[in-house]
N, C-alpha and C positions, 0 to 999 in steps of 0.2 A: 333565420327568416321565419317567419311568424306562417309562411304560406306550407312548410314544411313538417308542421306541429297539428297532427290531426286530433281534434276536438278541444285543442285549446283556445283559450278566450283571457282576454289581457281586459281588465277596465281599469284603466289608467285617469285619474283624480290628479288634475292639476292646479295646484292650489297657489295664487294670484303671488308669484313671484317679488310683487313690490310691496307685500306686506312686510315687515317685520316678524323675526323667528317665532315671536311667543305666541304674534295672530295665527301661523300657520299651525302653530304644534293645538292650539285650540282647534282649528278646524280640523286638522288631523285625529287629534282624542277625541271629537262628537262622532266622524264618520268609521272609527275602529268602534267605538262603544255601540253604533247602530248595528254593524258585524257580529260584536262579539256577543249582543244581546241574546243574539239567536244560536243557541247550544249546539242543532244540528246542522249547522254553515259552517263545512269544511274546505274551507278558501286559504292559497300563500298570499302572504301579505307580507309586499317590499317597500322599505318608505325610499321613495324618487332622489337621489344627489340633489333636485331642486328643492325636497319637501312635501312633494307630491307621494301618492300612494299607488303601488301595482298593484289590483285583487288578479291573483291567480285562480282560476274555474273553467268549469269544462261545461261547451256550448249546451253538452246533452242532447237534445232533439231537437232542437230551434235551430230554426233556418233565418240564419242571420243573410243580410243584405248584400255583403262586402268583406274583404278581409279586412279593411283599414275604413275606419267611420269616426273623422275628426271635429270635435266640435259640438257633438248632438245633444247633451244636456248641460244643462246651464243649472246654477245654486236658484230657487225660487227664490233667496233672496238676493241675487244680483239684480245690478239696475247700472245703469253706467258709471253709477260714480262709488259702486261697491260689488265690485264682480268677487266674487269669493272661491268659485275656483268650478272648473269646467272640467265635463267628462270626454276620452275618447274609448272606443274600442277594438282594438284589435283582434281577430280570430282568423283560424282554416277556416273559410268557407268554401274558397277554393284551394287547388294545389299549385296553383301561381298566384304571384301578385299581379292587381290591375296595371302597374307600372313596369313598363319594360326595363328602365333604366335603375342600377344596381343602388342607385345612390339615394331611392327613392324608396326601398326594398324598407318593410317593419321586419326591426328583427327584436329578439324578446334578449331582454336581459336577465340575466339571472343575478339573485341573488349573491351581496358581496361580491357582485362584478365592480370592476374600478374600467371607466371608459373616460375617449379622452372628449372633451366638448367640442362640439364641431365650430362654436365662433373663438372661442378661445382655446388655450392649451390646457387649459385645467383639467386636471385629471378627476372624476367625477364616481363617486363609491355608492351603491346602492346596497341597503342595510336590510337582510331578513327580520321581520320584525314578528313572528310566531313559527320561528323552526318549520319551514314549509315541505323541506323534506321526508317528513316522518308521516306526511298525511295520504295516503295511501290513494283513494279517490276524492278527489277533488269537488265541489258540490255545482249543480247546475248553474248557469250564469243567471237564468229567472227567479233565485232564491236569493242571489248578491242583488239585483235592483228590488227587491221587493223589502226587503232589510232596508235599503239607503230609498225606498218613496222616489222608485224613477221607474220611467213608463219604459215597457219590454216592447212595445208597438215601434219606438223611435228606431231598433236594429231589427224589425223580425224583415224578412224578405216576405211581405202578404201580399199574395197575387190578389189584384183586383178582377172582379168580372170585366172586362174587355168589351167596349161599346162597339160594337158594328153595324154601320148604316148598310144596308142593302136599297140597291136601288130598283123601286119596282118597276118593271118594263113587261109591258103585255109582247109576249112573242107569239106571234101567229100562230094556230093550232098544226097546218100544215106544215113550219117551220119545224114543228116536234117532231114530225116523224120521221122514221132514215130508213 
């Protein structure tokens, strides 16, 4: 359970399931090559049973929103009739999930786990694909979007200033006194 992993941070790349293998392994090779351009991004990298990709990283300072944020960035070049594949993230932010119910629980898979699929029985293998265990600290998750050209604003939790009307009412000067 993902709510049990203090300072870890999942960004899960899920790359558009109805492509074909060799589309997916292209879009896989451009987003490992944006990673691995950067010599000091020490991130685990699991390629997904779907194709898709885990970046393992650690929140570091950033006060993320939520422990489970589905959906939030999209490929700039998706458009409806070419989605190329969508981010989520997973982190502790808290030490529960927002979900009461077990079934709804993120839990992190690990590398060279074999899991079974939840619409079908397929048993489903997720591949270490740069030896993740040897990396001692893991590199901040603002250094993994800033690599792959995606906004840190869409998960940071940014308190806005907070609009308050007050309503003015003349209260009698006698009313002040006690």
């Amino acid at each position: 359970d993902i709510s049990k992993c203090p300072y870890l941070a999942v960004v899960d790349i899920d790359v558009d399931k109805k492509l074909d293998e060799s589309n997916r392994k292209i879009i896989r090779d451009d987003i490992l090559q944006q990673l691995n351009s950067i010599k000091s991004l020490k991130v685990g990298l699991v390629q997904t049973a779907h194709g898709g990709i885990h970046i393992y990283c650690d929140m570091g300072k950033n006060k993320l929103r939520q422990n489970s944020m589905s959906g939030i960035i999209k490929s700039q070049e998706s458009n409806t009739l070419n989605k190329r594949y969508g981010v989520d993230v997973f982190a502790c932010v808290t030490p529960y999930n927002e979900e009461i119910q077990a079934k709804t629980l993120r839990w992190v898979v690990l590398p060279e786990s074999r899991v079974k699929d939840k619409d079908s029985d397929i048993e489903l293998q997720y591949t270490d694909l740069n030896h993740m265990w040897n990396i001692p600290k893991l590199s901040d998750i603002s250094k993994v979007f800033k690599a792959l050209n995606f906004d840190m604003n869409l998960i940071l939790d940014i308190d806005k200033p907070k609009e308050t009307k007050i309503n003015k009412q003349v209260i009698p000067l006698q009313a002040q006194l006690v």
